[in-house]
Structures are given as structure tokens and as C-alpha cells.
C-alpha positions as a Markdown table, in Angstrom:
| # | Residue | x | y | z |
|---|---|---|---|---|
| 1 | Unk | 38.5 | -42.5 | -62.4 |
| 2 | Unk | 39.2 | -40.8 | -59.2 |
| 3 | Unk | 42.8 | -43.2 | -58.6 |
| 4 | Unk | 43.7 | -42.9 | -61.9 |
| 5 | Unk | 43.6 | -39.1 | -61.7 |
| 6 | Unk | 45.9 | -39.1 | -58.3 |
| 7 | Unk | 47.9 | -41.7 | -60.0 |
| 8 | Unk | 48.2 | -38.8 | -62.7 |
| 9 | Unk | 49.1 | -36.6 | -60.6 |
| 10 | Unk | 51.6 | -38.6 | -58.6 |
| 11 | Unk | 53.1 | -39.7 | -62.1 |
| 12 | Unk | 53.6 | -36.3 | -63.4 |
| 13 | Unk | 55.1 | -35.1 | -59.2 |
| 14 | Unk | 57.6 | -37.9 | -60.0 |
| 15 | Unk | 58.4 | -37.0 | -63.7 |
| 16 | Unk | 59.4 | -33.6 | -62.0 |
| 17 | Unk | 61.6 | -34.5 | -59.5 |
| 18 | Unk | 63.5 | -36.3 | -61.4 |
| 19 | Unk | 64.1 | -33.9 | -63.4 |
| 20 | Unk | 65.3 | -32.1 | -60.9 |
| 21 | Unk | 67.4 | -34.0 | -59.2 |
| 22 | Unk | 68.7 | -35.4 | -62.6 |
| 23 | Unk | 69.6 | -31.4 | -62.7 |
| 24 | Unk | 71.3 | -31.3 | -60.3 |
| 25 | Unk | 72.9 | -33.7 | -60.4 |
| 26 | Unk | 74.6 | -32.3 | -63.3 |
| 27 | Unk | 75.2 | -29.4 | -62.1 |
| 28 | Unk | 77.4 | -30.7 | -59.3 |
| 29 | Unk | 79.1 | -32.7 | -62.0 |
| 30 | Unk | 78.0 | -36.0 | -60.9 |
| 31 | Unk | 75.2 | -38.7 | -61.6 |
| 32 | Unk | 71.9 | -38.9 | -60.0 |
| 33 | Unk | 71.8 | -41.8 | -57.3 |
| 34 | Unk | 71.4 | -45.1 | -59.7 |
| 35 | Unk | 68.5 | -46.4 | -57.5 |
| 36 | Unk | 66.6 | -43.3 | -57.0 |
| 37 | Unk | 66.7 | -43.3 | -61.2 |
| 38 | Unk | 65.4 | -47.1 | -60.9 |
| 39 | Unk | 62.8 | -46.3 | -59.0 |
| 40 | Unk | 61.9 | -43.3 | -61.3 |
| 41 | Unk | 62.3 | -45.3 | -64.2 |
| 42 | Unk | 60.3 | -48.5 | -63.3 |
| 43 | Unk | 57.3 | -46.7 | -61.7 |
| 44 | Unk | 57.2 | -44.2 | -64.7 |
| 45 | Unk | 57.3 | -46.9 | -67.5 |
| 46 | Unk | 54.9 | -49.3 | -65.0 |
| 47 | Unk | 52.1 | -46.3 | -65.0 |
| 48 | Unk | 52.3 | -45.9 | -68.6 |
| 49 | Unk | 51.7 | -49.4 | -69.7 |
| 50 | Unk | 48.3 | -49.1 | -68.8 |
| 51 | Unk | 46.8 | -45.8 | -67.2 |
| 52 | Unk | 46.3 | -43.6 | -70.0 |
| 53 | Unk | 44.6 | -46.7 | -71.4 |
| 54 | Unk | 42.1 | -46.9 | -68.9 |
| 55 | Unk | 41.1 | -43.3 | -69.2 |
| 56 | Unk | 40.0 | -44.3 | -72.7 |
| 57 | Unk | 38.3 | -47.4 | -71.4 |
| 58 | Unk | 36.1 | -45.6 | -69.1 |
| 59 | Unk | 35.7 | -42.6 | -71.7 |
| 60 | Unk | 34.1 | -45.5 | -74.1 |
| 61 | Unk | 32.3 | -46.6 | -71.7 |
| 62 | Unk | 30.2 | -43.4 | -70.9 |
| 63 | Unk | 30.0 | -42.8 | -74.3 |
| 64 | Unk | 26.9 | -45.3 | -75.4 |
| 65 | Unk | 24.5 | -43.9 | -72.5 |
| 66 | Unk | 25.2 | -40.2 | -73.2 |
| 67 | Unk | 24.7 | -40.1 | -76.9 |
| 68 | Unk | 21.9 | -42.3 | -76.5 |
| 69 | Unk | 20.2 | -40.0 | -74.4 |
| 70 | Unk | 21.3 | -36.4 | -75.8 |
| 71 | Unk | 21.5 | -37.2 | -79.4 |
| 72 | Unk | 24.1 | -36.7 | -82.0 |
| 73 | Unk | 24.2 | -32.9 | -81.8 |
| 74 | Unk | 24.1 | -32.2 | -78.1 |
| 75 | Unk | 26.1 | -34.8 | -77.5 |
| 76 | Unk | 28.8 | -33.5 | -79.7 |
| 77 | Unk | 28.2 | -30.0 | -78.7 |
| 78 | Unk | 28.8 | -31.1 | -74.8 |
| 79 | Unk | 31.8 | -33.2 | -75.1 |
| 80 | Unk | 33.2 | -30.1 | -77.4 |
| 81 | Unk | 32.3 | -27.5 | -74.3 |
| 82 | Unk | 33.1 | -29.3 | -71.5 |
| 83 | Unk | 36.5 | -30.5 | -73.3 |
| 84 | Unk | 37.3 | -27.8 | -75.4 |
| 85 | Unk | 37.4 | -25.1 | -73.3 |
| 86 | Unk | 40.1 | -26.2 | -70.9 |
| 87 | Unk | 41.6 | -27.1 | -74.2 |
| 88 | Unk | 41.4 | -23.7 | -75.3 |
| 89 | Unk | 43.2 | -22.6 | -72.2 |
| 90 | Unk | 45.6 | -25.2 | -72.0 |
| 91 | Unk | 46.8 | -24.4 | -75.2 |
| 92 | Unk | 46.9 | -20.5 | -75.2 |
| 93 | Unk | 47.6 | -20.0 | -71.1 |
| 94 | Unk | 48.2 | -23.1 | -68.9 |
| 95 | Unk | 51.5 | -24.4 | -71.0 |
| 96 | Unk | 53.2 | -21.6 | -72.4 |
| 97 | Unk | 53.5 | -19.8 | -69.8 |
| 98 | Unk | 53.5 | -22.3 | -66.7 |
| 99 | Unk | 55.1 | -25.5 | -68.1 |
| 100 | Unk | 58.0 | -23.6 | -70.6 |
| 101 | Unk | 58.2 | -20.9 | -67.5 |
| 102 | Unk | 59.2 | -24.0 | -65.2 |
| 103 | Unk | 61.3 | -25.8 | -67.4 |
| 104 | Unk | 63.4 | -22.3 | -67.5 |
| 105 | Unk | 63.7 | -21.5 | -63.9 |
| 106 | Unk | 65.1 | -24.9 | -63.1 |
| 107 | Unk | 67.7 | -24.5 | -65.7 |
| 108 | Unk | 66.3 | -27.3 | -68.4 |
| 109 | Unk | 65.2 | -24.6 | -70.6 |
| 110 | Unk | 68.1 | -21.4 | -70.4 |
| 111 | Unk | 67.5 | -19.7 | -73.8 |
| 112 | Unk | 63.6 | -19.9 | -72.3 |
| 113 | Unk | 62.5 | -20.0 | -76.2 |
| 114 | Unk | 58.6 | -19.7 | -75.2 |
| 115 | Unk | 56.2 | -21.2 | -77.5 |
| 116 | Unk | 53.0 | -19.3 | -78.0 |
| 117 | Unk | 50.8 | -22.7 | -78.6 |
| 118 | Unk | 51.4 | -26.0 | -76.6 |
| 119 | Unk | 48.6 | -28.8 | -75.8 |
| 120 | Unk | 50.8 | -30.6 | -73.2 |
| 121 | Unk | 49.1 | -33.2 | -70.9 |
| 122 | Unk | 45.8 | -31.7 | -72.7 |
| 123 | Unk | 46.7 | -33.9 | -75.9 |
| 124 | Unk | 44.3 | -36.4 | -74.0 |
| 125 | Unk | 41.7 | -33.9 | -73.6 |
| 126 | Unk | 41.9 | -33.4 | -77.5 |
| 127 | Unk | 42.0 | -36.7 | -78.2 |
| 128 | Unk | 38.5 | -37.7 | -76.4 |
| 129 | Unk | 37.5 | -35.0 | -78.8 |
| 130 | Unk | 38.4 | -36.8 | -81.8 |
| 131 | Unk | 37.6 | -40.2 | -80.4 |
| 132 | Unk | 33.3 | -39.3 | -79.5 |
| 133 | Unk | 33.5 | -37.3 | -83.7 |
| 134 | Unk | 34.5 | -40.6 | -84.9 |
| 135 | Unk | 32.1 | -42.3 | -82.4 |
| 136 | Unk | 29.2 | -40.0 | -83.2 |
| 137 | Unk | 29.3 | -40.6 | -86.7 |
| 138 | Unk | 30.5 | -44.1 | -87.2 |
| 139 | Unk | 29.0 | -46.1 | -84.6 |
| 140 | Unk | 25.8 | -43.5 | -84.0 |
| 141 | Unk | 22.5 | -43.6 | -82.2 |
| 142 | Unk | 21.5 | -47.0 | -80.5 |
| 143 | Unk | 24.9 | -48.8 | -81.6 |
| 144 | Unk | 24.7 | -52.0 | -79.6 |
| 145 | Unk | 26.5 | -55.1 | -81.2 |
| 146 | Unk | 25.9 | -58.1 | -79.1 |
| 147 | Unk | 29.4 | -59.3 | -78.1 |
| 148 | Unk | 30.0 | -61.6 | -75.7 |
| 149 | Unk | 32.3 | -60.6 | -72.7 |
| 150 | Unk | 35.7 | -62.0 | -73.5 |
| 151 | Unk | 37.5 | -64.9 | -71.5 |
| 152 | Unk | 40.6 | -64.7 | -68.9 |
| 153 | Unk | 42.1 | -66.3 | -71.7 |
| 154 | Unk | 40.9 | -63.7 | -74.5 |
| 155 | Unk | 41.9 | -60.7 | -72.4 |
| 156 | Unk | 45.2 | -61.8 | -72.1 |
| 157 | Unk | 45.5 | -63.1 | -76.0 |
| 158 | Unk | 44.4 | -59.3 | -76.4 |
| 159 | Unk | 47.3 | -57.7 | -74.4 |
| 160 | Unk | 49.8 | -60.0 | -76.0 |
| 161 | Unk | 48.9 | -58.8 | -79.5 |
| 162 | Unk | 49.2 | -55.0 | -78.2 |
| 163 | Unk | 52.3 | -55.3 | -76.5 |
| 164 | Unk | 53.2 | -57.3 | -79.7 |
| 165 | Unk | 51.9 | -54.5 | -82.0 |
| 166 | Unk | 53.8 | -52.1 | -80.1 |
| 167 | Unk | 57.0 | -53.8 | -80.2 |
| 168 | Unk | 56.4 | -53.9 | -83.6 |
| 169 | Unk | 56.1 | -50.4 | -84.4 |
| 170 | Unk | 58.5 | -49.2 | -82.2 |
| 171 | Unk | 61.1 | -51.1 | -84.6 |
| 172 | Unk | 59.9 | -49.4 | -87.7 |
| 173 | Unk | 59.0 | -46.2 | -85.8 |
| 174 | Unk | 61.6 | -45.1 | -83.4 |
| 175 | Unk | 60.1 | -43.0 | -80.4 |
| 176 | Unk | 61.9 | -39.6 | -81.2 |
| 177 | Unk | 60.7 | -37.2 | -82.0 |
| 178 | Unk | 58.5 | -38.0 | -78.4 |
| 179 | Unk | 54.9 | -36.6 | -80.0 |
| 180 | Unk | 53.2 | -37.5 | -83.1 |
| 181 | Unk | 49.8 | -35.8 | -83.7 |
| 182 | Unk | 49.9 | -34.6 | -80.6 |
| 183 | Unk | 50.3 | -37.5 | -78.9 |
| 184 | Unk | 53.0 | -38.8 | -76.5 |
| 185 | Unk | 54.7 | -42.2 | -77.7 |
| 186 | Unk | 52.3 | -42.0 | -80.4 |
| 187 | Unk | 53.2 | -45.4 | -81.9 |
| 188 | Unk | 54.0 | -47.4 | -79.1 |
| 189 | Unk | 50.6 | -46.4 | -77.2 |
| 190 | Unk | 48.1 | -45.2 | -79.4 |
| 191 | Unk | 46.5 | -48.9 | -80.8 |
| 192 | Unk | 45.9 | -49.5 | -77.3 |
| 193 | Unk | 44.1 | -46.1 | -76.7 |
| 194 | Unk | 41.8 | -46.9 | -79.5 |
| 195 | Unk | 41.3 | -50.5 | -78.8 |
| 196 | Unk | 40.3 | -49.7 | -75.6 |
| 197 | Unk | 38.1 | -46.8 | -76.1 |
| 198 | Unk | 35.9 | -48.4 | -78.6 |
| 199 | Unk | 36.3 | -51.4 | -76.0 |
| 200 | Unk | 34.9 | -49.4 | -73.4 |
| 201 | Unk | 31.9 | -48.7 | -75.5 |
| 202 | Unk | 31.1 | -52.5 | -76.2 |
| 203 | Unk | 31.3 | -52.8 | -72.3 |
| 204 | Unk | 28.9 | -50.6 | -71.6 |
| 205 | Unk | 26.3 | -51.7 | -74.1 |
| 206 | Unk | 26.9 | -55.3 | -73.2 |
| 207 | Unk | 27.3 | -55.2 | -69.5 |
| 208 | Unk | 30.7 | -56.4 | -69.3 |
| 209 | Unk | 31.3 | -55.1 | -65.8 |
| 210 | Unk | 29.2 | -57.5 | -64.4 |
| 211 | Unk | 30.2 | -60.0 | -65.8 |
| 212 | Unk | 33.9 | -59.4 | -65.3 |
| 213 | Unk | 32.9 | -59.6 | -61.4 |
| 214 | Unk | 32.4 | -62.8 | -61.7 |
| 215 | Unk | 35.5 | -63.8 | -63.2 |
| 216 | Unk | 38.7 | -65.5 | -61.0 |
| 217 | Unk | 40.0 | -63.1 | -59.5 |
| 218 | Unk | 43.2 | -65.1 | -58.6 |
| 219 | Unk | 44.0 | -65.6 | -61.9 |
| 220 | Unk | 43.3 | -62.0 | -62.8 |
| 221 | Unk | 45.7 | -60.9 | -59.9 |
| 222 | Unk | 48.6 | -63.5 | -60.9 |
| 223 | Unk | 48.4 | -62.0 | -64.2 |
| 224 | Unk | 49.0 | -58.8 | -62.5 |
| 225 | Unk | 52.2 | -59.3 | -60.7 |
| 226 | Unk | 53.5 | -61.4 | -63.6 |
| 227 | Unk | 53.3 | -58.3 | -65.7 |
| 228 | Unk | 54.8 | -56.2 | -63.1 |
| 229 | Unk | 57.9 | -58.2 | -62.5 |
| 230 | Unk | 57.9 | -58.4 | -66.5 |
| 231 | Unk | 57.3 | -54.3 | -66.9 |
| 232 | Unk | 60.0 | -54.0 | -64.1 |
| 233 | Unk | 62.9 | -56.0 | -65.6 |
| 234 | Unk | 62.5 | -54.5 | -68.9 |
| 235 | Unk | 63.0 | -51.2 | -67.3 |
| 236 | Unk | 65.7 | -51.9 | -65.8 |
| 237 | Unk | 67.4 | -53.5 | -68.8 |
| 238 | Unk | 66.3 | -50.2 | -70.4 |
| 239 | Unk | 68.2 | -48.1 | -68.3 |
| 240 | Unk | 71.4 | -50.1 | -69.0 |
């Protein structure tokens, strides 16, 4: 959790400067340097294939022990104070006035038409809200189906039919406007956000960790760089 939040961080520091350069850019009346906008591209597009994923997983995955332990009303009533404040102040302080602000002092935003409400990168903070009310209530106190931990093989037949499903949507749903329901690239991500936060709870209650330690992990890395050179020719094809 703790290199996913710096990759956030890092992610959202690039997203930045390249607006600004892409700025400008245009303000000189030119084009921003074609491989400093590969690189932007590619390492955006790599980190959202999967990282906003993951922070479901591992949401899931705290989710069994906690509710078990606290019980459907405390449970709910903790996630909703310790997630619903900084919601509460994302939404009425944090992006109105620092996020629009920005975008108007480095020229993206001149007419600086300030919105009064705005979630921004707390749309994840208010969907773990809506994901552990759906988890209370539908999977409940001492949920614990015994599921076997999924092959090498099943893991990867998994993330075929998501990438699949995603490809899928994105032809019936195009991508603009960019949020739906609060959510960024709401049709292209948000299967995978729910497939892998309910996954995350089957982990946990089956001990999946383990026994993914014990899986190859050549395999698992070859997978890895196979998908990156993948994700990284089909941004670059993108940008074309």
C-alpha cells in the first residue's frame, strides 16, 4: 500500500507536468517534445492498467477481518468516519479551491469558472464507501466461501476477460465524457475495480497470499514484461 501511494503520487506529479509543458508548449506556438509526450503517455496509461486496481484488492482484503471483528454497525460507522470525512473536505475545500485554482493560474482554466462541489482523486475514497455498504449487507458477518486459490493459468484467463470486457465497452461506451458516477474511465476500469475488490475479500478468507508465494515466480514475472511491452505499444499506437 505504501508504493502504490508514492506511485500515486508520482502518477498524479507527472499528469501535472505535462500539462504544463503541453501549455507551454502552446503558448510558444509549438508542440511538446514527441518523446517527452511518449514517455508521459506510456507511463500514465502503464499505471492505470493496474494500480487503482490494487487499491481495491487490498481494500477487499481488510474487509473480512474488520467486519468480522467490529460487526455490521461499527464497521460501517468506521469506514464512513475515517472515509467520509476527508470526503467531506475534499469535496467542499480541497478541490474547489486548490485543484480549479491551479488549473487557472497555469492558464488551462482562464474564465476560472469555480465549481462549489468536486470529489476529484476522492471518487476512490467514495467508492470504498459504497463498495464495504454493498459488502456489509450482501456478503455479511462470517462470509467465507471456500474457494480455491486460482492457477497461473486462471489468473491470466481472468485478465484476458477484463481487458476483453473493457475493450468491449469502450466500443459501445466511448470514454468522453471522462467520469461516470464519479468515476474516472468508468467503463473501461470499473469491472476490474469490482472484480478485484470482492477478490480481495475471497483472499483474505481463503489465505490466498500464501499460497500465491508459492507459485513460479518466473512465470509470474514473464507475464509481467509481456504485458508491459504490450501496454507500451498500444500507447504508443494511441498517441498516433
Amino acid at each position: 500500500k505504501i508504493f502504490l501511494t508514492c506511485l500515486v503520487i508520482v502518477h498524479h506529479v507527472a499528469n501535472g507536468w505535462h500539462i504544463i509543458l503541453s501549455v507551454q508548449a502552446a503558448q510558444q506556438g509549438s508542440q511538446m517534445d514527441p518523446s517527452s509526450a511518449a514517455w508521459f503517455f506510456v507511463f500514465g496509461n502503464f499505471n492505470q492498467s493496474y494500480f487503482m486496481s490494487l487499491f481495491f484488492f487490498f481494500s477487499g482484503y481488510f474487509s473480512p477481518r474488520s467486519l468480522n471483528k467490529k460487526g455490521t454497525y461499527m464497521f460501517l460507522f468506521d469506514k464512513l468516519k475515517r472515509l467520509g470525512i476527508p470526503l467531506i473536505i475534499t469535496l467542499y475545500l480541497w478541490h474547489p479551491f486548490a485543484e480549479e485554482g491551479m488549473s487557472y493560474l497555469i492558464g488551462q482554466n482562464p474564465e476560472f469558472s469555480q465549481k462549489l462541489v468536486g470529489e476529484g482523486v476522492a471518487w476512490f475514497v467514495q467508492q470504498l464507501i459504497l463498495f464495504n455498504i454493498v459488502y456489509a449487507f450482501a456478503c455479511g458477518e462470517g462470509w467465507a466461501p471456500k474457494i480455491k486459490c486460482p492457477s497461473l493459468l486462471s489468473f491470466f484467463g481472468m485478465s484476458l476477460l477484463l481487458a476483453l470486457l473493457a475493450a468491449l465497452l469502450s466500443l459501445f461506451f466511448p470514454p468522453a465524457p471522462a467520469y461516470f458516477f464519479t468515476v474516472p474511465l468508468f467503463w473501461i476500469y470499473y469491472p476490474s475495480y469490482i472484480v478485484f475488490f470482492f477478490g480481495g475479500a475471497l483472499a483474505q478468507v481463503n489465505n490466498w497470499m500464501d499460497e500465491i508465494k508459492d507459485k513460479s515466480r518466473l512465470v509470474i514475472y514473464a507475464w509481467a514484461i509481456i504485458c508491459i511491452a504490450i501496454g507500451a505499444t498500444v500507447s504508443l499506437f494511441g498517441m498516433e
